[in-house]
SENUPA-533587 format. One record per residue: residue number from 1; y, x, z of N, C-alpha, C in turn. Coordinates in nm, 2 decimals. Example, Ala and Ser with C-alpha at 12.3 -4.5 7.8 and 13.67 -1.06 7.14 Angstrom:
<rs>
+------+--------+--------+--------+--------+--------+--------+--------+--------+--------+
| seke |    nc2 |    nc1 |    nc3 |   cac2 |   cac1 |   cac3 |    cc2 |    cc1 |    cc3 |
+------+--------+--------+--------+--------+--------+--------+--------+--------+--------+
|    1 |  -0.57 |   1.32 |   0.78 |  -0.45 |   1.23 |   0.78 |  -0.33 |   1.32 |   0.78 |
|    2 |  -0.22 |   1.28 |   0.71 |  -0.11 |   1.37 |   0.71 |   0.00 |   1.29 |   0.79 |
+------+--------+--------+--------+--------+--------+--------+--------+--------+--------+
</rs>
This chain:
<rs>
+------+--------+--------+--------+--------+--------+--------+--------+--------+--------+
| seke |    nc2 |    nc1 |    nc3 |   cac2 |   cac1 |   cac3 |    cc2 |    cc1 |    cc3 |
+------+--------+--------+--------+--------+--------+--------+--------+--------+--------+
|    1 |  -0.92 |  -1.02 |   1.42 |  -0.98 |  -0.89 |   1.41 |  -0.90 |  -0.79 |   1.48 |
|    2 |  -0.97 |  -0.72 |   1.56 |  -0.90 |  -0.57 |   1.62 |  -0.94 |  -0.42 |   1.56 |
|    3 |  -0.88 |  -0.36 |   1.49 |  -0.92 |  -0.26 |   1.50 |  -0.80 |  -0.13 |   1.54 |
|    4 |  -0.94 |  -0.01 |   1.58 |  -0.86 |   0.09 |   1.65 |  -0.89 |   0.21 |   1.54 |
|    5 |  -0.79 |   0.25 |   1.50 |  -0.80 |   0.40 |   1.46 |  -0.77 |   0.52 |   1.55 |
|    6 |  -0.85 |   0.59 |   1.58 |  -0.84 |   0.71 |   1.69 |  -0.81 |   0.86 |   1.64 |
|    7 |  -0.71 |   0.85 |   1.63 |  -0.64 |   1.01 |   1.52 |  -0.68 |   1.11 |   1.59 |
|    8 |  -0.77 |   1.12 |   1.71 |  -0.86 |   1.23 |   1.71 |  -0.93 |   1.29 |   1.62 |
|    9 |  -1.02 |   1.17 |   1.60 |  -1.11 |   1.16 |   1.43 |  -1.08 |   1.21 |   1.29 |
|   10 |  -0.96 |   1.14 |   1.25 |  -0.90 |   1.17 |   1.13 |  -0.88 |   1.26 |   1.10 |
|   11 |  -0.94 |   1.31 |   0.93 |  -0.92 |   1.43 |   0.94 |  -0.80 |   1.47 |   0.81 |
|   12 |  -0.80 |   1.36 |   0.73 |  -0.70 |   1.36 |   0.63 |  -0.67 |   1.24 |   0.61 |
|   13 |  -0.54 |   1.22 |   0.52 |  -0.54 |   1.08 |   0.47 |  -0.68 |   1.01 |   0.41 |
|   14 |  -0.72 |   1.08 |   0.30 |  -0.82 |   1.00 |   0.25 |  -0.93 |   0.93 |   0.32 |
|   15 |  -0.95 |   1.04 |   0.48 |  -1.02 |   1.00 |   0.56 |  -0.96 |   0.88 |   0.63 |
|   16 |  -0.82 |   0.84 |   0.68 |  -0.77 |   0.74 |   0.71 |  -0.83 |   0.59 |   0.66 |
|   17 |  -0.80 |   0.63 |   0.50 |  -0.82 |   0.50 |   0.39 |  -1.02 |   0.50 |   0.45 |
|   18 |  -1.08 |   0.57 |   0.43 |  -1.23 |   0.50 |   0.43 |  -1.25 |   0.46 |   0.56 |
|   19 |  -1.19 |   0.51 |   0.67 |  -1.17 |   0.39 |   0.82 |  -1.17 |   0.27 |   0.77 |
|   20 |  -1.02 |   0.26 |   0.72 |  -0.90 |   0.17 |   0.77 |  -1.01 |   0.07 |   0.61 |
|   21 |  -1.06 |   0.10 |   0.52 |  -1.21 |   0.04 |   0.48 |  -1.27 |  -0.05 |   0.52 |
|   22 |  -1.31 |   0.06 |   0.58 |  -1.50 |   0.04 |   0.67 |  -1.42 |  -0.05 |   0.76 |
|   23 |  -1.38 |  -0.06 |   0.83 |  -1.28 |  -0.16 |   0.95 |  -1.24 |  -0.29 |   0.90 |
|   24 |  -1.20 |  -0.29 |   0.77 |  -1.13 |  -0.37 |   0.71 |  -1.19 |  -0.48 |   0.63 |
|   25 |  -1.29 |  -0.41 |   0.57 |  -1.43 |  -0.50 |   0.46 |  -1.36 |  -0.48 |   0.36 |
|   26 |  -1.26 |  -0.38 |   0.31 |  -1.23 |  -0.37 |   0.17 |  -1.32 |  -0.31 |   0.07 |
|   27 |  -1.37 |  -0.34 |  -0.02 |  -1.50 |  -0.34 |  -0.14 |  -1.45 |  -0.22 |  -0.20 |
|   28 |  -1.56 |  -0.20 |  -0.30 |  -1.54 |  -0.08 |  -0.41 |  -1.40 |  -0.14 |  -0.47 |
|   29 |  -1.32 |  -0.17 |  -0.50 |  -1.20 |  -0.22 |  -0.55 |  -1.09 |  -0.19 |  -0.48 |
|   30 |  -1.10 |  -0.10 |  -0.39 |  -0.99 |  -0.06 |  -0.25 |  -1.00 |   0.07 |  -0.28 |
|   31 |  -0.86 |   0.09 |  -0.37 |  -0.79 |   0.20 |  -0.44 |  -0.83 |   0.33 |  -0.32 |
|   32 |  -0.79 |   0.30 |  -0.20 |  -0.78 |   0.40 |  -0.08 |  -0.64 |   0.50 |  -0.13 |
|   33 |  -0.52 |   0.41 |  -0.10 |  -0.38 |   0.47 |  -0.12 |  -0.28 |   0.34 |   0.02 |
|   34 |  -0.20 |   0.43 |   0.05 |  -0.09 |   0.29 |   0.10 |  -0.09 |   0.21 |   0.01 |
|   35 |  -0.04 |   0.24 |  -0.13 |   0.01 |   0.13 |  -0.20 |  -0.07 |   0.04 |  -0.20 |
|   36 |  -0.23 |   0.02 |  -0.20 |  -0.35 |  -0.08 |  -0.22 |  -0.30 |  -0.15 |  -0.07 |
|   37 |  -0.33 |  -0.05 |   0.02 |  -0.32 |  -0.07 |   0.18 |  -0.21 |  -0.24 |   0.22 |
|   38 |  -0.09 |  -0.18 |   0.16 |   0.06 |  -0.25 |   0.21 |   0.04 |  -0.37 |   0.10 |
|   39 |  -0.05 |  -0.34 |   0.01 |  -0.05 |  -0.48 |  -0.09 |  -0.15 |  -0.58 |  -0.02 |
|   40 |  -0.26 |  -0.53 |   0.05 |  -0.34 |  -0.63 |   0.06 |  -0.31 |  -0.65 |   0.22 |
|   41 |  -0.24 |  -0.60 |   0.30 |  -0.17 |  -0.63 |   0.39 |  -0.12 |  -0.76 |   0.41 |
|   42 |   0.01 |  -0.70 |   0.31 |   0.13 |  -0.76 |   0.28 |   0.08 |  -0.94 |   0.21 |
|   43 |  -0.06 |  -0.92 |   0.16 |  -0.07 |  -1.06 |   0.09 |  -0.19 |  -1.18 |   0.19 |
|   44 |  -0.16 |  -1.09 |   0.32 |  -0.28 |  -1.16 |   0.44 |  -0.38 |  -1.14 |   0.48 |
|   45 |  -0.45 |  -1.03 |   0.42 |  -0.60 |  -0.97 |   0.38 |  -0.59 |  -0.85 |   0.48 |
|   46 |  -0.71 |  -0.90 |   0.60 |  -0.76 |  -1.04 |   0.67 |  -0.69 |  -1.05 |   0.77 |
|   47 |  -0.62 |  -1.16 |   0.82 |  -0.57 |  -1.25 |   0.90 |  -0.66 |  -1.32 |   0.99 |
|   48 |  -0.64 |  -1.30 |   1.17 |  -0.54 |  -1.26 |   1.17 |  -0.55 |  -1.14 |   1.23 |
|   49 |  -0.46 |  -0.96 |   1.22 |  -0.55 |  -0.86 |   1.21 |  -0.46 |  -0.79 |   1.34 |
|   50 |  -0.51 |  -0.68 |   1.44 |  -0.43 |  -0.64 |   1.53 |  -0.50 |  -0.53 |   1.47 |
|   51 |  -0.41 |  -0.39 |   1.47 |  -0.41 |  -0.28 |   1.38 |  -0.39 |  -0.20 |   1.52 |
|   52 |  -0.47 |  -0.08 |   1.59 |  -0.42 |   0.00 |   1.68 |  -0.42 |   0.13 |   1.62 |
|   53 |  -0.34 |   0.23 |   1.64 |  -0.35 |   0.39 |   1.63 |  -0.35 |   0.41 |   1.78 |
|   54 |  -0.47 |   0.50 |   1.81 |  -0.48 |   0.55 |   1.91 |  -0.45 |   0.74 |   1.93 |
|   55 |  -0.41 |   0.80 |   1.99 |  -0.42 |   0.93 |   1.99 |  -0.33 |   0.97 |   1.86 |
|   56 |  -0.20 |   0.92 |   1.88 |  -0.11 |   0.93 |   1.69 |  -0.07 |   1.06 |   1.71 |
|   57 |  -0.06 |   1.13 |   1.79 |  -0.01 |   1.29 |   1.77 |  -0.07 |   1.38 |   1.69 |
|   58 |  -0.27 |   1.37 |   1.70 |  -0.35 |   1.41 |   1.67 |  -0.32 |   1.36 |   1.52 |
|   59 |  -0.30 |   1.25 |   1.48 |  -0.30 |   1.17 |   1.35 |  -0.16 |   1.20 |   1.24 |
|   60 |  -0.09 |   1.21 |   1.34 |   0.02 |   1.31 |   1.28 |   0.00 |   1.40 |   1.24 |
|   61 |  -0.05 |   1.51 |   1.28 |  -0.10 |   1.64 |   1.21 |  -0.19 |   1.61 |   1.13 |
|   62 |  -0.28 |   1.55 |   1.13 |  -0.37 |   1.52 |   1.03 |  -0.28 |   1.45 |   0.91 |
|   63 |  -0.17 |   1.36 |   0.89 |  -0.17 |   1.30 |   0.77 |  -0.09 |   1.34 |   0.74 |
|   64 |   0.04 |   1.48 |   0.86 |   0.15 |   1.55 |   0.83 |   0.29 |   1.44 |   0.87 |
|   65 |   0.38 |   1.51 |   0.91 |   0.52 |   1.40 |   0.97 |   0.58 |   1.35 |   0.90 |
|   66 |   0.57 |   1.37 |   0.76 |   0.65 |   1.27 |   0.65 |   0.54 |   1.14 |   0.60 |
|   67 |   0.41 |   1.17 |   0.61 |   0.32 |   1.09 |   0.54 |   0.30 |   1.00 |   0.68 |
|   68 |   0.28 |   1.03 |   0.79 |   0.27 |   0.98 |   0.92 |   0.34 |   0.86 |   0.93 |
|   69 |   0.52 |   0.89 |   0.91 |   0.62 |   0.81 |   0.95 |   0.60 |   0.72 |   0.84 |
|   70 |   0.62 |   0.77 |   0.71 |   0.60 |   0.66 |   0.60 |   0.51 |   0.53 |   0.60 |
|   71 |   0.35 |   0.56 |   0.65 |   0.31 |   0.47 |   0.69 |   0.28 |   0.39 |   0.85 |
|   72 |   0.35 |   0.46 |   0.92 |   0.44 |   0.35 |   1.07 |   0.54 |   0.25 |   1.00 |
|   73 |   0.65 |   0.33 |   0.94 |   0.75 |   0.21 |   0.86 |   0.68 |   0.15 |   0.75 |
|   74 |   0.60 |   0.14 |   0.71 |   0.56 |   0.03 |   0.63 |   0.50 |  -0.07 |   0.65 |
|   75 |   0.43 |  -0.01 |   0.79 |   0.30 |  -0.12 |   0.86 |   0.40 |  -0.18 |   0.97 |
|   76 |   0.50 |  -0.12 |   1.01 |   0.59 |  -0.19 |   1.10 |   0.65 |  -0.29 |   1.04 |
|   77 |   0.71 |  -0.30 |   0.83 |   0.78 |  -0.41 |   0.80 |   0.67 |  -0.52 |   0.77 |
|   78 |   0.57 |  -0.49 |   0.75 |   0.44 |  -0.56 |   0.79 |   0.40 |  -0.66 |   0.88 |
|   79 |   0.42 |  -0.63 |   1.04 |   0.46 |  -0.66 |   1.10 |   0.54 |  -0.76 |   1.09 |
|   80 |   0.64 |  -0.73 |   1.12 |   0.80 |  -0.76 |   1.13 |   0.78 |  -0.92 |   1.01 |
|   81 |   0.77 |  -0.86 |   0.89 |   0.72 |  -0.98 |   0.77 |   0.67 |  -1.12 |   0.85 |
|   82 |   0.55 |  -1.11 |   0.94 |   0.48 |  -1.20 |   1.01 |   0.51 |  -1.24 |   1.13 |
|   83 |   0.60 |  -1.17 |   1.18 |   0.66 |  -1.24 |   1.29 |   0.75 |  -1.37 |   1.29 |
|   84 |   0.68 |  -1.44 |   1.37 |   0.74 |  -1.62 |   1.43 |   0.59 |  -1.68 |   1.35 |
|   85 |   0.53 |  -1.61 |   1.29 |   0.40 |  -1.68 |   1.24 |   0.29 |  -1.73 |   1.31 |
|   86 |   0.21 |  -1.82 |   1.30 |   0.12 |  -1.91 |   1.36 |   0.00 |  -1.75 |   1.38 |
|   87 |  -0.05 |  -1.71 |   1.52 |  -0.16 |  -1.60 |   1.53 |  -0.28 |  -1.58 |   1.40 |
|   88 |  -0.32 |  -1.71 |   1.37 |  -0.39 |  -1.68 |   1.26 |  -0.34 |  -1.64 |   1.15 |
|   89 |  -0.22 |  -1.60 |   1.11 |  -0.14 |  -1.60 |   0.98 |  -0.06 |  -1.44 |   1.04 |
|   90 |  -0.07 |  -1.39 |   1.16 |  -0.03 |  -1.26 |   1.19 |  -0.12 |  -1.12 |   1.16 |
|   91 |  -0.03 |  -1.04 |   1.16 |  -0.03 |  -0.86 |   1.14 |   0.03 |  -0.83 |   1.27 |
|   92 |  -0.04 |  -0.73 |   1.37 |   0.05 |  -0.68 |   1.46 |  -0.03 |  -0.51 |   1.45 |
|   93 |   0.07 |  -0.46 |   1.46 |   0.06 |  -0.27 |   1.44 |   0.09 |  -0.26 |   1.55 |
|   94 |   0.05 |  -0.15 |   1.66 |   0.06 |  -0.09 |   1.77 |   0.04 |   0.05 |   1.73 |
|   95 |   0.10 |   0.20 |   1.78 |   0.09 |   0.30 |   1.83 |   0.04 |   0.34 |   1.95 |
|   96 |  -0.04 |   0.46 |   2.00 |  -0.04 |   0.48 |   2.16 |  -0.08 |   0.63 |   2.15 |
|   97 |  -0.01 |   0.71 |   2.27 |  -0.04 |   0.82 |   2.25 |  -0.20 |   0.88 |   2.35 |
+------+--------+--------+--------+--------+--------+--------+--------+--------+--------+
</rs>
């Protein structure tokens, strides 16, 4: 699965979470928090997933530069978690400005 988030768009966090949703197939049961986010990440849900941020400067100001960074470093150890792993059992996070 690819998806792109385009922080043009974005207008808050919350708005993030019902993307990163709607993109994702997460059900009424998807808190819409990182914490939900990095859990069902973190436990392979769905595999195998290429995650893009497009336009992150725009996305920065929208989620603010402490909330911003917090979720790059968590989706990067995300990443990082799944690396040497077979593609279908991968997470890859990309940025781009």
């Amino acid at each position: 699965m690819h998806v792109v988030i385009d922080g043009r768009f974005v207008l808050d966090e919350a708005d993030l979470h019902r993307r990163l949703a709607g993109a994702l197939g997460y059900g009424p049961y998807y808190r819409h928090d990182l914490d939900d986010l990095c859990a069902r990440l973190s436990a392979g849900d769905p595999r195998p997933l290429q995650l893009v941020w497009i336009h992150v400067g725009s996305l920065c100001m929208a989620l603010g530069v402490l909330v911003f960074d917090r979720y790059v470093a968590i989706l990067e150890e995300i990443e990082a978690a799944d690396t040497g792993r077979r593609w279908p059992d991968r997470f890859v996070f990309r940025v781009f400005e």
